[in-house]
MILOFI-69289 format. One line per field, with one value per atom (N, C-alpha, C): residue in one letter; atom name; x, y, z. Coordinates in nm, 2 decimals. Example, Ala and Ser with C-alpha at 12.3 -4.5 7.8 and 13.67 -1.06 7.14 Angstrom:
! MILOFI-69289
r: [A,A,A,S,S,S];
a: [N,CA,C,N,CA,C];
px: [1.32,1.23,1.32,1.28,1.37,1.29];
py: [-0.57,-0.45,-0.33,-0.22,-0.11,0.00];
pz: [0.78,0.78,0.78,0.71,0.71,0.79];
END
This chain:
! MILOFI-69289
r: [X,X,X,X,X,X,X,X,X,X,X,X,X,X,X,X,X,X,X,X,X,X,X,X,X,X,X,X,X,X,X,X,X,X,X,X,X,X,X,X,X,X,X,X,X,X,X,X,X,X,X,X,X,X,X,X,X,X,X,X,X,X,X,X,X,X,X,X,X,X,X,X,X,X,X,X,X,X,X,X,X,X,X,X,X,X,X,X,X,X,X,X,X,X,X,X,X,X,X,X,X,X,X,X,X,X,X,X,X,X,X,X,X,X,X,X,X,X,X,X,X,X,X,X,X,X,X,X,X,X,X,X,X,X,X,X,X,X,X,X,X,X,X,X,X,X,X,X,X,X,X,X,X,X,X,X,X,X,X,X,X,X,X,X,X,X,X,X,X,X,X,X,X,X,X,X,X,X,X,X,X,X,X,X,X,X,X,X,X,X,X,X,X,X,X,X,X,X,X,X,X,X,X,X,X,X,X,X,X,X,X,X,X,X,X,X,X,X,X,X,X,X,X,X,X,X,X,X,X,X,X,X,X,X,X,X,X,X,X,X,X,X,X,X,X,X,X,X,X,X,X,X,X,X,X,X,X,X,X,X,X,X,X,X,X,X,X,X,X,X,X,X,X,X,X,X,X,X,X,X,X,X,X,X,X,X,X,X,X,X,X,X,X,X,X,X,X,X,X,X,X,X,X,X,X,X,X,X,X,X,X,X,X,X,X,X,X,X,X,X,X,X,X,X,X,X,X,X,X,X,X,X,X,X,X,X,X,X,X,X,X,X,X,X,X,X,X,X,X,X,X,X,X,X,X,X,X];
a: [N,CA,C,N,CA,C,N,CA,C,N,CA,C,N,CA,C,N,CA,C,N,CA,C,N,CA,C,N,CA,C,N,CA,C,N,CA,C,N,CA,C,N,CA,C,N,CA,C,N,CA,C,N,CA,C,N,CA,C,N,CA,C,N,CA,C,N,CA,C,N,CA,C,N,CA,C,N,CA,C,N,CA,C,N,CA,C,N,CA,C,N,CA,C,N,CA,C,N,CA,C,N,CA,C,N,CA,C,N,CA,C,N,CA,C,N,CA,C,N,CA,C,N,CA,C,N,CA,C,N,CA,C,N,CA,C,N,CA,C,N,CA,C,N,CA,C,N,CA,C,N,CA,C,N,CA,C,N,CA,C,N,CA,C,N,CA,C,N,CA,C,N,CA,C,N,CA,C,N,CA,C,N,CA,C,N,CA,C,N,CA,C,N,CA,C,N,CA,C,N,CA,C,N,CA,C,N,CA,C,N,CA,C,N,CA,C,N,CA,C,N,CA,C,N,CA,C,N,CA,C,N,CA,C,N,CA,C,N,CA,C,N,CA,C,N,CA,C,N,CA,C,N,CA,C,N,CA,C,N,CA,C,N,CA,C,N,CA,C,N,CA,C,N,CA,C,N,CA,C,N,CA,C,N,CA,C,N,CA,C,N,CA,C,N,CA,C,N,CA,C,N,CA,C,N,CA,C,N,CA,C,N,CA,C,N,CA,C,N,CA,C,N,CA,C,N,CA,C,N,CA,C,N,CA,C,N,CA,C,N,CA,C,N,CA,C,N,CA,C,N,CA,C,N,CA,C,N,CA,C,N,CA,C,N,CA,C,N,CA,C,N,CA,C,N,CA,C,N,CA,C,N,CA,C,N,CA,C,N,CA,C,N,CA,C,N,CA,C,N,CA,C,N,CA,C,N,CA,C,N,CA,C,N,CA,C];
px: [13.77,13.76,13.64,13.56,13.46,13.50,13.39,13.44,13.45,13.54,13.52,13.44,13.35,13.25,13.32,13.34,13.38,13.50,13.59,13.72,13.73,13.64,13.59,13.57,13.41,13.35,13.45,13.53,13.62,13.73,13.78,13.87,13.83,13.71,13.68,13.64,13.57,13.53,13.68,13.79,13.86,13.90,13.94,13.96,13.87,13.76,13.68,13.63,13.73,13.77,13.88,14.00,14.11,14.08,13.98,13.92,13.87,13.78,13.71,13.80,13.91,14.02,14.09,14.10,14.17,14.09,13.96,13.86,13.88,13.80,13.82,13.93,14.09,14.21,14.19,14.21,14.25,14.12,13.98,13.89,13.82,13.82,13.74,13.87,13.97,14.08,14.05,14.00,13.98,14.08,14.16,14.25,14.29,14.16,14.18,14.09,13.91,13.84,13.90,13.90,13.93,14.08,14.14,14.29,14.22,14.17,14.05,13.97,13.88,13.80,13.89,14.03,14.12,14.17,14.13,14.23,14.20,14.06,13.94,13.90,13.89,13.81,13.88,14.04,14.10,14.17,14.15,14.15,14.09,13.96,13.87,13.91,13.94,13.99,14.10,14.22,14.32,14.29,14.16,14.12,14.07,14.02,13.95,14.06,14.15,14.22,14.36,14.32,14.43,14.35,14.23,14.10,14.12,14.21,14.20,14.34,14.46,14.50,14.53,14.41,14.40,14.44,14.48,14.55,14.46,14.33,14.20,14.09,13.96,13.83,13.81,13.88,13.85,13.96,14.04,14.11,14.07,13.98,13.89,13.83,13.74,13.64,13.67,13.81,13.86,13.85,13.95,14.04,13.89,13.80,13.70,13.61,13.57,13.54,13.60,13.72,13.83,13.78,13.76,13.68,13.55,13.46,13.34,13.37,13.42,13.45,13.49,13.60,13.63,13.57,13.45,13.36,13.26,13.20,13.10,13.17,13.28,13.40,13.40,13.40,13.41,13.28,13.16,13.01,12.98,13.09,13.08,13.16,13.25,13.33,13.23,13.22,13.11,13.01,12.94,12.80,12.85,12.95,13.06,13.05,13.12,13.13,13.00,12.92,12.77,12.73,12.75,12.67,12.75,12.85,12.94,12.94,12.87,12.89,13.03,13.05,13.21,13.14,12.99,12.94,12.83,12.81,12.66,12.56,12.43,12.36,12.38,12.41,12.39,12.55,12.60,12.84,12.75,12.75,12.69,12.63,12.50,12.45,12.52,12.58,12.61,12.74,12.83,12.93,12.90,12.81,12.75,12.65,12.58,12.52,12.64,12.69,12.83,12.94,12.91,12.99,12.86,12.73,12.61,12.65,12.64,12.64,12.73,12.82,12.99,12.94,12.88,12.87,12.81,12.70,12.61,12.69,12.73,12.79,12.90,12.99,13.07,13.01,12.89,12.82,12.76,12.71,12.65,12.73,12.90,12.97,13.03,13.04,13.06,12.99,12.82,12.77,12.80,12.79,12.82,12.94,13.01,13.13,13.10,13.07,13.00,12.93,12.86,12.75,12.81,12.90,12.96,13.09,13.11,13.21,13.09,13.00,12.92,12.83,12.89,12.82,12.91];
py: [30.73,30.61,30.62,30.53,30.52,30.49,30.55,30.53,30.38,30.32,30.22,30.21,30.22,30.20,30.11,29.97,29.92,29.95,29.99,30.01,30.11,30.24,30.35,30.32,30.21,30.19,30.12,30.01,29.90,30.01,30.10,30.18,30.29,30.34,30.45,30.38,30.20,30.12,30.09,30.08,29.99,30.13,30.26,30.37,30.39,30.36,30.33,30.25,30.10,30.01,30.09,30.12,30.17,30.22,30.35,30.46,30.37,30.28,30.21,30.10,30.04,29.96,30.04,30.16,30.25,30.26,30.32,30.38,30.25,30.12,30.02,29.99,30.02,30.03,30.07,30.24,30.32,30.36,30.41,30.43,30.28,30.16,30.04,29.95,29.96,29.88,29.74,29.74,29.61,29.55,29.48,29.43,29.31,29.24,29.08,29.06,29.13,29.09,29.24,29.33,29.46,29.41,29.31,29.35,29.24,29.11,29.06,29.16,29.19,29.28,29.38,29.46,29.50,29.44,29.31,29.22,29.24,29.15,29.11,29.26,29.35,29.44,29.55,29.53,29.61,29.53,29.39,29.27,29.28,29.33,29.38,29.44,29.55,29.67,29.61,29.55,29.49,29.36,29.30,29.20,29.26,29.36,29.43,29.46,29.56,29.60,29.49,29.35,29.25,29.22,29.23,29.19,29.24,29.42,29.50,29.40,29.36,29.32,29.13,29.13,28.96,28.90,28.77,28.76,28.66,28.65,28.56,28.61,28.53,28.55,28.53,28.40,28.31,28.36,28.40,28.49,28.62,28.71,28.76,28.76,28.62,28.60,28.52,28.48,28.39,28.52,28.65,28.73,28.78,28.82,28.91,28.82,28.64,28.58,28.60,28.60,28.64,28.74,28.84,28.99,28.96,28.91,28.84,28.80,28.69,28.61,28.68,28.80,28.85,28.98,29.02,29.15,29.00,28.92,28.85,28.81,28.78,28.74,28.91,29.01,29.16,29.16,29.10,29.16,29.07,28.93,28.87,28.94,28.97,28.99,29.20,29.22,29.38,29.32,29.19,29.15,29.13,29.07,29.02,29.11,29.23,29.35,29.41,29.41,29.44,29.39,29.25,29.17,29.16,29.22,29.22,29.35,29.46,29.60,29.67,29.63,29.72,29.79,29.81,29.90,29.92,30.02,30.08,30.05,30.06,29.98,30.09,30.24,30.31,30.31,30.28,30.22,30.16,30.04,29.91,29.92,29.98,30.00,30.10,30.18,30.31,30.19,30.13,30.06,29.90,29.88,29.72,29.77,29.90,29.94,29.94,29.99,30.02,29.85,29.77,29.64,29.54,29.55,29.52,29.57,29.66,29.76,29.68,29.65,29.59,29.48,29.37,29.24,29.23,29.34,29.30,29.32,29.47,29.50,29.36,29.33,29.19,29.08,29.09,28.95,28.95,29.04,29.14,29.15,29.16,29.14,29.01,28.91,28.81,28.78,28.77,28.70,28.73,28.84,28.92,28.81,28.84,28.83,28.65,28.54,28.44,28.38,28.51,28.47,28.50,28.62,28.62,28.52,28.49,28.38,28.22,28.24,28.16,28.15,28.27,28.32,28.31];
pz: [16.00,16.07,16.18,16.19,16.29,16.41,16.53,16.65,16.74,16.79,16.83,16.96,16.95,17.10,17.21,17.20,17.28,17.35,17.24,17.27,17.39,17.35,17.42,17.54,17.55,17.68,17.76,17.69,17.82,17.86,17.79,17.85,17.94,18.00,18.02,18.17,18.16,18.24,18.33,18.26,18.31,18.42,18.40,18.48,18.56,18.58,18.70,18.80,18.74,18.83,18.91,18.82,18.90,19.01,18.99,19.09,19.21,19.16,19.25,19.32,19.32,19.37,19.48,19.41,19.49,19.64,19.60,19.72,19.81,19.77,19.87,19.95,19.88,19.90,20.03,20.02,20.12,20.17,20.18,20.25,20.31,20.26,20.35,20.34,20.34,20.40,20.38,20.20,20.16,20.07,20.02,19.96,19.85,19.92,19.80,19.74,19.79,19.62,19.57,19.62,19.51,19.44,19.42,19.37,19.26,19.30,19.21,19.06,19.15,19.09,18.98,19.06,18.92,18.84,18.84,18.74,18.62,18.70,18.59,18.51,18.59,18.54,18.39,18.47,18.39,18.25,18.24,18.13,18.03,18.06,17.95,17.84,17.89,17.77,17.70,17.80,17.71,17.64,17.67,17.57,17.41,17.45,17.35,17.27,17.34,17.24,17.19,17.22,17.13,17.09,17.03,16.95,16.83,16.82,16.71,16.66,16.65,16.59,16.57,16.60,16.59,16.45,16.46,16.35,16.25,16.29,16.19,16.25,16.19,16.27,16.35,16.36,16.47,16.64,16.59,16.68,16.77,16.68,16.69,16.78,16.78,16.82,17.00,16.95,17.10,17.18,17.16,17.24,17.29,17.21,17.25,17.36,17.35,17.43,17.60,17.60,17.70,17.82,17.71,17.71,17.79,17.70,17.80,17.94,17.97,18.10,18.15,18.16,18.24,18.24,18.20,18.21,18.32,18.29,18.35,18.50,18.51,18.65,18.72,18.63,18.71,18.79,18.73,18.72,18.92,18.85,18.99,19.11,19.11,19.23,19.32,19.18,19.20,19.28,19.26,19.32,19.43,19.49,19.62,19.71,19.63,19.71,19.76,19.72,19.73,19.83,19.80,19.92,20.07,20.05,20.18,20.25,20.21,20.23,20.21,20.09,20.06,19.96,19.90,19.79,19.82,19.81,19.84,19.76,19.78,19.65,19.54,19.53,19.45,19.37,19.44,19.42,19.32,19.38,19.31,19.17,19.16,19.04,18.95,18.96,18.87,18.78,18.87,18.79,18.74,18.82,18.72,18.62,18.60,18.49,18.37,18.38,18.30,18.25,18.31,18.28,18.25,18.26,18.16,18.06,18.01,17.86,17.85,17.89,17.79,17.79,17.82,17.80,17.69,17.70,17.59,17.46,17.48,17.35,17.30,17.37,17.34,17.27,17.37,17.30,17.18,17.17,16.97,16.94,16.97,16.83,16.83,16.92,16.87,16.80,16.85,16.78,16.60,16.61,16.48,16.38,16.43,16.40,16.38,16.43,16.45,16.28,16.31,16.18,16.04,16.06,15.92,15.86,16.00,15.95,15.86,15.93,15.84,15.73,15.66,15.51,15.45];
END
């Protein structure tokens, strides 16, 4: 069986939200975009992975849409924190480099997934 990349990256992503929920938690005594920010961020992976037992294409392709919006709603609340000083620019980049890579990859398999439904 081949490796599921995404499956991989949203789960590995969603554990460094946690980390990062945490830190804002108890070191910047921040509470409501970080409980945000875990929502969305840790949705991902469990979109992904209701993606593996979807019950059509088109199901597929909803659960993984899901997936999208709430990697692109993480990517917002990350910029938030940014702009407010709860993330350092280098916070900032190391984990919105990491939730780019996931959008993209999402969006290449929809599209994928998209186009074969139309052959």
């Amino acid at each position: 069986m081949r490796e599921n990349v995404i499956k991989n990256k949203s789960f590995e992503f969603a554990i460094r939200i946690v980390k990062l929920y945490q830190y804002l938690c108890n070191d910047k005594k921040e509470f409501v975009l970080s409980k945000q920010l875990l929502r969305s961020g840790t949705s991902v992976g469990a979109m992904v992975r209701e993606s593996e037992h979807s019950e059509s294409k088109a199901d597929f392709i909803h659960k993984l849409s899901i997936a999208q919006k709430e990697i692109n709603e993480t990517i917002y609340w990350l910029e938030l924190l940014k702009a407010t000083d709860y993330l350092t620019q280098e916070q900032f980049e190391s984990i919105n480099n990491n939730a780019t890579e996931i959008i993209k990859l999402i969006t290449s398999i929809i599209k994928t997934a998209k186009s074969n439904i139309n052959h």
